[in-house]
Every structure is written in structure tokens, then in C-alpha cells.
FIBARO-822692 format. One record per residue (C-alpha): residue number from 1; x, y, z. Coordinates in steps of 0.1 Angstrom, whole numbers. Example, Ala and Ser with C-alpha at 12.3 -4.5 7.8 and 13.67 -1.06 7.14 Angstrom:
[doba 1; [123; -45; 78]]
[doba 2; [137; -11; 71]]
// end
This chain:
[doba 1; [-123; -104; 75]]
[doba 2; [-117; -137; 82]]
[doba 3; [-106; -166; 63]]
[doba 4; [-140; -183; 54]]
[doba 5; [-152; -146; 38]]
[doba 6; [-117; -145; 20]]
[doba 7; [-123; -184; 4]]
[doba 8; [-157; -171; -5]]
[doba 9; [-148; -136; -20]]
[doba 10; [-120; -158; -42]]
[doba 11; [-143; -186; -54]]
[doba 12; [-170; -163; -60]]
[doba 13; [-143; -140; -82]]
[doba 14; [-132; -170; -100]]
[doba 15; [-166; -179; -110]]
[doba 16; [-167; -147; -123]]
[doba 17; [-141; -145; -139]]
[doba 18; [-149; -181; -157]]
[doba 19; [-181; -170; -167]]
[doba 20; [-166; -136; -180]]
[doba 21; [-140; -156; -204]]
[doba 22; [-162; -182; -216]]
[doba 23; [-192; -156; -224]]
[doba 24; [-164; -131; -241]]
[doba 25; [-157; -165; -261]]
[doba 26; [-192; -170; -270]]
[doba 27; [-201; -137; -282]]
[doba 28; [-167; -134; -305]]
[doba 29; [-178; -167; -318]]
[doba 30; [-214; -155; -323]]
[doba 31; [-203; -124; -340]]
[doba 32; [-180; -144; -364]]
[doba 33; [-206; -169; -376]]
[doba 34; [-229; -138; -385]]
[doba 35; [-201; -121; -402]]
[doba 36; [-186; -148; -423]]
[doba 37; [-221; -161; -432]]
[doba 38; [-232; -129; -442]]
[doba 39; [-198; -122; -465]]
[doba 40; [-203; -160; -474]]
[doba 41; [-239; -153; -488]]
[doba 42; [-233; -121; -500]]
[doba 43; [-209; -138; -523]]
[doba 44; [-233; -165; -535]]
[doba 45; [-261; -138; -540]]
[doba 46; [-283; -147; -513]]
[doba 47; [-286; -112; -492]]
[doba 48; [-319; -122; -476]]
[doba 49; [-306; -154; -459]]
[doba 50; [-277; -132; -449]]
[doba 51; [-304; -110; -430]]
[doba 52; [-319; -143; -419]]
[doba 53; [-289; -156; -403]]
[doba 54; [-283; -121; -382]]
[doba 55; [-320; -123; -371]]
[doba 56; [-314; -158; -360]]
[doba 57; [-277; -160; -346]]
[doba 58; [-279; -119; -333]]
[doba 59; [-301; -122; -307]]
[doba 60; [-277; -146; -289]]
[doba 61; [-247; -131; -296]]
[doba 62; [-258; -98; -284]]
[doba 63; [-274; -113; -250]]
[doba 64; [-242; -133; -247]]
[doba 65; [-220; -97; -249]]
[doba 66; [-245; -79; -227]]
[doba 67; [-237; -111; -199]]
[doba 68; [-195; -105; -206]]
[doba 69; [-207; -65; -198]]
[doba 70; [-222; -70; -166]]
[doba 71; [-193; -96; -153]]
[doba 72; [-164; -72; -163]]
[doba 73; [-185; -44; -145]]
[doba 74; [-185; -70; -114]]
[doba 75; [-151; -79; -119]]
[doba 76; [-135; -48; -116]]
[doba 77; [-148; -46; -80]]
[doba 78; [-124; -73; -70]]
[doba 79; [-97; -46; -84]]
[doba 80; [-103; -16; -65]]
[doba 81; [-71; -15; -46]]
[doba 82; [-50; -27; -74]]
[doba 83; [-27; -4; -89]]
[doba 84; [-31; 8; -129]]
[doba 85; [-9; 3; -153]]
[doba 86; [14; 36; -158]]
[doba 87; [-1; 44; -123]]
[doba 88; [21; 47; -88]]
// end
């Protein structure tokens, strides 16, 4: 392989690997608003707004999750020869 493909390979890993964090991020986030608004407005009595805000915000958060799946499936192809933990 030579040097350009390397540059390349490791750029295009830490895009990856960029994209992987900040979506992870997003979707934790995304998960928290529904759950706290939905414990938030269970509280006050409104349980259909709490369905609301999961139809609204879940769509999102779930796409967000399914983006984080797909880049950690692409990411562990950059760790094939690694060793594993616990592993010699």
C-alpha cells in the first residue's frame, strides 16, 4: 500500500469515527428528551402529550441510532488485525 492509500484509509477512519461519536451523542440525547418528557408529563397528568412527544422526537432518535449502528459496523473493519481484550 502506499502512503497516499494509508492518508486516505486514516482520514476516511476518522470521519468515521467523528460521525460515529457525534451520532451516539445525538441519539442518547434524543432518547433522554423522550424519557424525561414523558416521566415529566406523566407527573403533570398529561399521558397523551407524553405519546406526542415520542411520536415526534422518536423518529429522529431512532434514525440517529440506526446511523451510530452502521458506522460502528464500518468501524470495526479498521480493527481487524487488532488484538481483543483478554486475547493473545
Amino acid at each position: 500500500m502506499n502512503v497516499s492509500t494509508n492518508q486516505s484509509r486514516g482520514r476516511f477512519e476518522a470521519v468515521c469515527s467523528h460521525l460515529f461519536a457525534a451520532s451516539t451523542v445525538l441519539f442518547l440525547l434524543g432518547g433522554a428528551v423522550i424519557v424525561i418528557c414523558q416521566i415529566v408529563l406523566m407527573v403533570v397528568g398529561k399521558g397523551l402529550m407524553a405519546m406526542d412527544v415520542a411520536e415526534a422526537v422518536g423518529p429522529y432518535a431512532f434514525g440517529v441510532s440506526s446511523i451510530a449502528g452502521l458506522l460502528a459496523f464500518v468501524l470495526t473493519y479498521f480493527h481487524k488485525g487488532a488484538s481483543r481484550d483478554g486475547e493473545d
